[in-house]
RODO-2510 file (C-alpha; in nm, 4 decimals, decimal comma):
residues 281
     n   res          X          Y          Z
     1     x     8,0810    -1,3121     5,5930
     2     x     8,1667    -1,5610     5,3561
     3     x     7,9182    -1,6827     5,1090
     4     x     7,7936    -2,0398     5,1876
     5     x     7,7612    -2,1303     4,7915
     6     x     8,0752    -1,9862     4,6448
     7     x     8,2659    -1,8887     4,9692
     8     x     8,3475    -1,5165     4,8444
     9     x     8,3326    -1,2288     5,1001
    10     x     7,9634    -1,0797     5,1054
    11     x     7,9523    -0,7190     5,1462
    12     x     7,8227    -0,6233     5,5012
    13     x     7,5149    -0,4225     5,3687
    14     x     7,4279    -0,6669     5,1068
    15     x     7,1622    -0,9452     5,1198
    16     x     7,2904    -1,1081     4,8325
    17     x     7,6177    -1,2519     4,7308
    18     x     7,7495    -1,0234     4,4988
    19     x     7,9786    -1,2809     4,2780
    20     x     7,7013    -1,5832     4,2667
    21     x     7,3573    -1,4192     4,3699
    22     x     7,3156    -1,6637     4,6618
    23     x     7,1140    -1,5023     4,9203
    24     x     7,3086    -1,4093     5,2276
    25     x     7,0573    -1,3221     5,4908
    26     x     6,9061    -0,9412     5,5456
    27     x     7,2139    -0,6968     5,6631
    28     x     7,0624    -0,5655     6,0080
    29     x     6,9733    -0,9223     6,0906
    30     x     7,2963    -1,0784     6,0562
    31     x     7,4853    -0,7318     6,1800
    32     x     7,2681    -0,8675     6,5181
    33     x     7,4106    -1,2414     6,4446
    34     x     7,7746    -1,1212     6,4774
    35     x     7,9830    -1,3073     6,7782
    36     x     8,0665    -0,9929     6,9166
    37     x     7,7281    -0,8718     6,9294
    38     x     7,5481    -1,1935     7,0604
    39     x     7,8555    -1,1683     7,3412
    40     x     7,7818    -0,8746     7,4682
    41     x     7,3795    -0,9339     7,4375
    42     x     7,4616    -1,2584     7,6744
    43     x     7,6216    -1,0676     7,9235
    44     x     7,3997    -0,8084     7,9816
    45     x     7,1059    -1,0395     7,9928
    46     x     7,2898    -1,2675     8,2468
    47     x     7,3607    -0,9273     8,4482
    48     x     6,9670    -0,8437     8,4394
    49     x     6,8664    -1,2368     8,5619
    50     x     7,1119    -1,2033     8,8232
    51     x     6,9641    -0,8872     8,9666
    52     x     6,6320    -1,0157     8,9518
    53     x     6,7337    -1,2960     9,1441
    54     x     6,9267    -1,1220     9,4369
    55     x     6,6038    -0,9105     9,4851
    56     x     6,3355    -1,2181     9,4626
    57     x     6,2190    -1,1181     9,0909
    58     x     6,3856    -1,4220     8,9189
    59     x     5,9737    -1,6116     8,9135
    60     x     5,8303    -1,2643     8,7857
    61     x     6,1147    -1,1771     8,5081
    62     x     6,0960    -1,5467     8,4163
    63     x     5,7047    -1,4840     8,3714
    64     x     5,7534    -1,1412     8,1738
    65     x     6,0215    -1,3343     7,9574
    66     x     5,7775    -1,5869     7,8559
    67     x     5,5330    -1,3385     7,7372
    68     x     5,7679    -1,2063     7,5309
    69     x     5,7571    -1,4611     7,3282
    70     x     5,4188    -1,3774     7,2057
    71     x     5,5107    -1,0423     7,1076
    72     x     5,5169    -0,8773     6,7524
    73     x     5,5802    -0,5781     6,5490
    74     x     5,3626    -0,2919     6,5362
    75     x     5,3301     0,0655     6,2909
    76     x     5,1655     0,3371     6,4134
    77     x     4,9945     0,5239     6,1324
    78     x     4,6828     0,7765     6,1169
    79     x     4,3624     0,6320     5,8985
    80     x     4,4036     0,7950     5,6310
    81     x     4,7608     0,6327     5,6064
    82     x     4,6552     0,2985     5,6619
    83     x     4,3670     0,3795     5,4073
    84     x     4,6261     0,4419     5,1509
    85     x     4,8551     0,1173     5,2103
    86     x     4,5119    -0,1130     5,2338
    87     x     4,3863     0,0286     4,9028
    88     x     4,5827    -0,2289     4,6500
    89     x     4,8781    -0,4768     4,6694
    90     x     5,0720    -0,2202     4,4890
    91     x     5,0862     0,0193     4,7649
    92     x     5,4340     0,0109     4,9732
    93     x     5,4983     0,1904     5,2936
    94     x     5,7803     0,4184     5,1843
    95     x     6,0833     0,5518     5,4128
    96     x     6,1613     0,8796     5,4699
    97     x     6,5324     0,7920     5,2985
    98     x     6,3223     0,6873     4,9742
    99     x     6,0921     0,9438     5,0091
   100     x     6,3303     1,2238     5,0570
   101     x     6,5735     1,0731     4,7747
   102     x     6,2325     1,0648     4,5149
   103     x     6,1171     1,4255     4,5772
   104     x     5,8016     1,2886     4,7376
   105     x     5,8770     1,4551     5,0743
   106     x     6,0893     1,7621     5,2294
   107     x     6,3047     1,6979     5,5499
   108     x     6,1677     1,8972     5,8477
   109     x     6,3596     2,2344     5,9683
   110     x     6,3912     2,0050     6,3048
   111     x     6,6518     1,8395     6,5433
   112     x     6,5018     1,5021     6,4483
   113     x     6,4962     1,5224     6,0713
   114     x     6,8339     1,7193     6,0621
   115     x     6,9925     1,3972     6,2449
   116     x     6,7920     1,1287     6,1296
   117     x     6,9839     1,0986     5,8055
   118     x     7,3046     1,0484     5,9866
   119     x     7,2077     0,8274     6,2690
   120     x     7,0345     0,5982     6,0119
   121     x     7,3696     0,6005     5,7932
   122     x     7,5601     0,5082     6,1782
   123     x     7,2860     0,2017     6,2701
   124     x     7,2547     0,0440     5,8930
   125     x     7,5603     0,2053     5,6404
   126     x     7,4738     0,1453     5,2949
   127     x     7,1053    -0,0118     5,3470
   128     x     6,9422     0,2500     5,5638
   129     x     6,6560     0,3145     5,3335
   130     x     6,5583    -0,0158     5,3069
   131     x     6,4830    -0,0008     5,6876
   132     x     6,1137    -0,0024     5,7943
   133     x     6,0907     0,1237     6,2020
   134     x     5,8290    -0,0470     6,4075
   135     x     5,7881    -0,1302     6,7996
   136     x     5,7438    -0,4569     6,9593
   137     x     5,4142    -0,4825     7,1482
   138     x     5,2246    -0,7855     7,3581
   139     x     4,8871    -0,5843     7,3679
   140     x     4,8397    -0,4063     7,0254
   141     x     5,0071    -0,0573     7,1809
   142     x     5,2589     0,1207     6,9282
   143     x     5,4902     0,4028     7,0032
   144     x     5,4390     0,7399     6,8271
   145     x     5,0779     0,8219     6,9139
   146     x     5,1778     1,1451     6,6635
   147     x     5,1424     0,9235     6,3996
   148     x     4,8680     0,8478     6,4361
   149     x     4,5902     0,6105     6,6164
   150     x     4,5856     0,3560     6,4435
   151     x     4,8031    -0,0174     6,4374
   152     x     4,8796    -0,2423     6,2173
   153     x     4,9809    -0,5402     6,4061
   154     x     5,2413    -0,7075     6,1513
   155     x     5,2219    -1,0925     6,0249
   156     x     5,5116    -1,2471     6,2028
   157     x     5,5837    -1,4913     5,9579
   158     x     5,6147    -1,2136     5,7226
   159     x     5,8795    -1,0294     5,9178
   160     x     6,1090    -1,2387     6,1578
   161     x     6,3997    -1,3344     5,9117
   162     x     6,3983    -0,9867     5,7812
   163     x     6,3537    -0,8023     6,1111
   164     x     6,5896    -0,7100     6,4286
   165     x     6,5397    -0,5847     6,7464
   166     x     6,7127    -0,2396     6,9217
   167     x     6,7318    -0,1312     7,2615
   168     x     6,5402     0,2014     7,1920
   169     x     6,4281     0,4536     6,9347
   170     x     6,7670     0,4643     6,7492
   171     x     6,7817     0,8513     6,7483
   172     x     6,7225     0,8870     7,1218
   173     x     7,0170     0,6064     7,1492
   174     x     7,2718     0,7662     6,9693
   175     x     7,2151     1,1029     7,1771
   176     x     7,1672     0,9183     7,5232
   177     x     7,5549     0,7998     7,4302
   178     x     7,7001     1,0357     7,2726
   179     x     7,7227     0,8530     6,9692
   180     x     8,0077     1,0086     6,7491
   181     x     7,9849     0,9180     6,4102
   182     x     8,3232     0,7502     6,3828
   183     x     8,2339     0,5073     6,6690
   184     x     8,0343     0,2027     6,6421
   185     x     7,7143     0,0998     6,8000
   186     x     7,8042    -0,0228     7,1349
   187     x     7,8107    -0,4067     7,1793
   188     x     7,4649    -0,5668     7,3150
   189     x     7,1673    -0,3498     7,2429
   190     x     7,0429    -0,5348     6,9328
   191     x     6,9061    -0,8904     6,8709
   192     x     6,7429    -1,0409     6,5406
   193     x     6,4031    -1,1339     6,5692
   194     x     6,4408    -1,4697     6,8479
   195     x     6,6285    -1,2685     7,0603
   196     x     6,4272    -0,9831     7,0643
   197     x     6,2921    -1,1605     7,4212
   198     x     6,6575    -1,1454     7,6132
   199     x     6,7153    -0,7901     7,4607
   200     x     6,3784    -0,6823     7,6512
   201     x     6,4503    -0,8599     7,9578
   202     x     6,8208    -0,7292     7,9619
   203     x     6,6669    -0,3911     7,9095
   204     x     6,4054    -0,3864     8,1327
   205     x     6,4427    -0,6549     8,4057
   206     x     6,4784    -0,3241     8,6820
   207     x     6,1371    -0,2576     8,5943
   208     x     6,0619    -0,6246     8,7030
   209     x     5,9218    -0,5775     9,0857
   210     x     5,7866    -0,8936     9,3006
   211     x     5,4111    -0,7744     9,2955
   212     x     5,4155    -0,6872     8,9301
   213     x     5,1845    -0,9505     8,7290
   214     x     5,0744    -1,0320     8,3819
   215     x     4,8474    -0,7325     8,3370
   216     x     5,1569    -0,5180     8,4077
   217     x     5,3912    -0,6423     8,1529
   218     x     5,2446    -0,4456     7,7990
   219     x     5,2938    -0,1285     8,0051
   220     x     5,6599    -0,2018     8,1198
   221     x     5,7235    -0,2930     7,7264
   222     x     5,5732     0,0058     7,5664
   223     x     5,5896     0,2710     7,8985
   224     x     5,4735     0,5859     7,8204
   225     x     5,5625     0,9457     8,0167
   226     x     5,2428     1,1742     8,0087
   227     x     5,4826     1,4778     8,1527
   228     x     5,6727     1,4780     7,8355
   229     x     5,4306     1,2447     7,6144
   230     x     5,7509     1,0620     7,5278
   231     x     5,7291     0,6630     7,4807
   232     x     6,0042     0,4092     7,5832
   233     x     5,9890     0,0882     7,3839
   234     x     6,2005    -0,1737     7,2282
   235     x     6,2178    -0,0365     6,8256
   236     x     6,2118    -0,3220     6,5546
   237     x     6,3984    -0,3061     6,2500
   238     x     6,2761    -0,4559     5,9638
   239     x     6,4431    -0,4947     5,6144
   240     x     6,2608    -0,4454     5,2567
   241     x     5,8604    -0,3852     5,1844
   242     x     5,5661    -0,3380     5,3554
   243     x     5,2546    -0,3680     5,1589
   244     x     4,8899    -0,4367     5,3024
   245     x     4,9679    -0,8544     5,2743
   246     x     5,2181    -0,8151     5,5654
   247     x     4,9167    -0,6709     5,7984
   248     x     4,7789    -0,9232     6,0246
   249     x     4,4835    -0,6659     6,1835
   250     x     4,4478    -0,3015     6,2728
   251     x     4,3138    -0,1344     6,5758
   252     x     4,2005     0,1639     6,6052
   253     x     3,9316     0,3601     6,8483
   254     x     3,5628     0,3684     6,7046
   255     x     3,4968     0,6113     6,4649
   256     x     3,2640     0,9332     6,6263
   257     x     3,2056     1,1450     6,3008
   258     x     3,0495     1,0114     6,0299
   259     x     3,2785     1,0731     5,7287
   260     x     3,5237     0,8310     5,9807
   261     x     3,2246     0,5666     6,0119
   262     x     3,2562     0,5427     5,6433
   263     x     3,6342     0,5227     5,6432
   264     x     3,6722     0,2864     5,9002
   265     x     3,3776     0,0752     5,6586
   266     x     3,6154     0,0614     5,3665
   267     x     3,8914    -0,0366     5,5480
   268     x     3,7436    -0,3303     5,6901
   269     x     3,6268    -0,4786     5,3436
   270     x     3,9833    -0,3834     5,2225
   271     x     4,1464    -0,5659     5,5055
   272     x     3,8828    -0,8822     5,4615
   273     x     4,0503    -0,8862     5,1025
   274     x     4,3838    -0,9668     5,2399
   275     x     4,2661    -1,1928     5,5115
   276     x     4,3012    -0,9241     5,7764
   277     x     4,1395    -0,7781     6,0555
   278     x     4,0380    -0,4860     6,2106
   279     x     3,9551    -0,4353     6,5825
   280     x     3,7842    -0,1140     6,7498
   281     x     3,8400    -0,0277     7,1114
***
């Protein structure tokens, strides 16, 4: 793109002009602004409406599309791990790029970590470990239960000029297509943070049926397989920081032990300090 205060090219992974220092919007976002993109977003979302209308879902879809409008981000973390990030304003949720690159963590001897590297390099090329991975949510319910069980529902005015929206878990996109390396992202699958409602509804409109209703529609957004414990959901990207001011609330289920009573104690007067809140279920 062109910078809007000096009009010299802006390099596609920066946020920031790099001749005058004008700020140029967050990479993944305006990677999901590009014609091309948007094009190809539009025509798979005008595919899914027509569908629902041929089979008398158009009032239901319309409904579910609505309601997506009240959704937001969501990081799925264990207690102890949201302990940690609640504990001061100096505390930043790190990625596993930064953490690997700092000596702070070891890459797994697994399919996931082998990849992860490489697929993140594919999606965001020369920012990937600025990229924070969350799920969009209408109820509070995250993907990756093996985090962890507890939320942290994310402030959206904190998030929604830095954050974009992708069909999937990234990694499980790349392998459902057969992503090679030297091929881009296929056109349509990602939306910055407004369109983050047509991306849903042009991804999941065939789950749309006539006597589906309100109560359905956190399920068909986060869906979750018990035979393989695997969770389908609509994965937000999100640019920069993440520090305990960004957390709206958490939820989590009510502490049973005791030592967990007390946790779940100091994480609520941690979370008051911030203007934040936690909810038990």
């Amino acid at each position: 793109m062109d910078c809007a205060r000096c009009g010299e090219k802006v390099a596609a992974h920066l946020p920031a002009c790099q001749v005058c220092g004008a700020h140029a919007g967050y990479p993944n976002v305006r990677a999901a602004q590009m014609p091309q993109e948007l094009l190809g977003l539009d025509l798979r979302y005008d595919d899914a409406k027509a569908a629902a209308a041929a089979t008398g879902c158009e009032s239901v879809l319309n409904d579910f599309e609505a309601a997506l409008g009240q959704s937001f981000a969501v990081l799925v973390r264990s207690l102890d791990q949201v302990l940690t990030l609640a504990k001061s304003d100096n505390a930043l949720m790190a990625t596993f790029a930064l953490m690997v690159a700092g000596g702070a963590r070891l890459p797994e001897d697994n399919e996931f970590d082998r990849a992860r590297q490489a697929v993140d390099a594919l999606m965001f090329p020369s920012y990937h470990p600025e990229i924070r991975f969350a799920s969009l949510s209408l109820d509070g319910r995250g993907a990756g239960a093996n985090y962890g069980a507890y939320t942290m529902v994310l402030r959206e005015a904190h998030i929604e000029l830095r954050a974009s929206a992708f069909e999937e878990n990234s990694f499980e996109f790349c392998r459902r297509h057969g992503q090679q390396v030297t091929q881009p992202i296929p056109r349509g699958y990602r939306a910055d943070w407004p369109g983050r409602r047509r991306l849903a509804v042009a991804k999941l409109a065939g789950r749309i049926k006539p006597d589906v209703t309100e109560d359905d529609f956190p399920a068909i957004l986060v869906e979750e397989d018990p035979v393989s414990n695997g969770v389908e959901f609509v994965e937000i990207h999100i640019y920069g920081p993440i520090s305990r001011r960004n957390i709206e609330k958490v939820i989590g289920p009510q502490p049973v032990r005791k030592d967990d009573r007390v946790l779940v104690s100091s994480l609520q007067r941690l979370l008051k300090e911030v203007g934040a809140g936690l909810e038990l279920r």
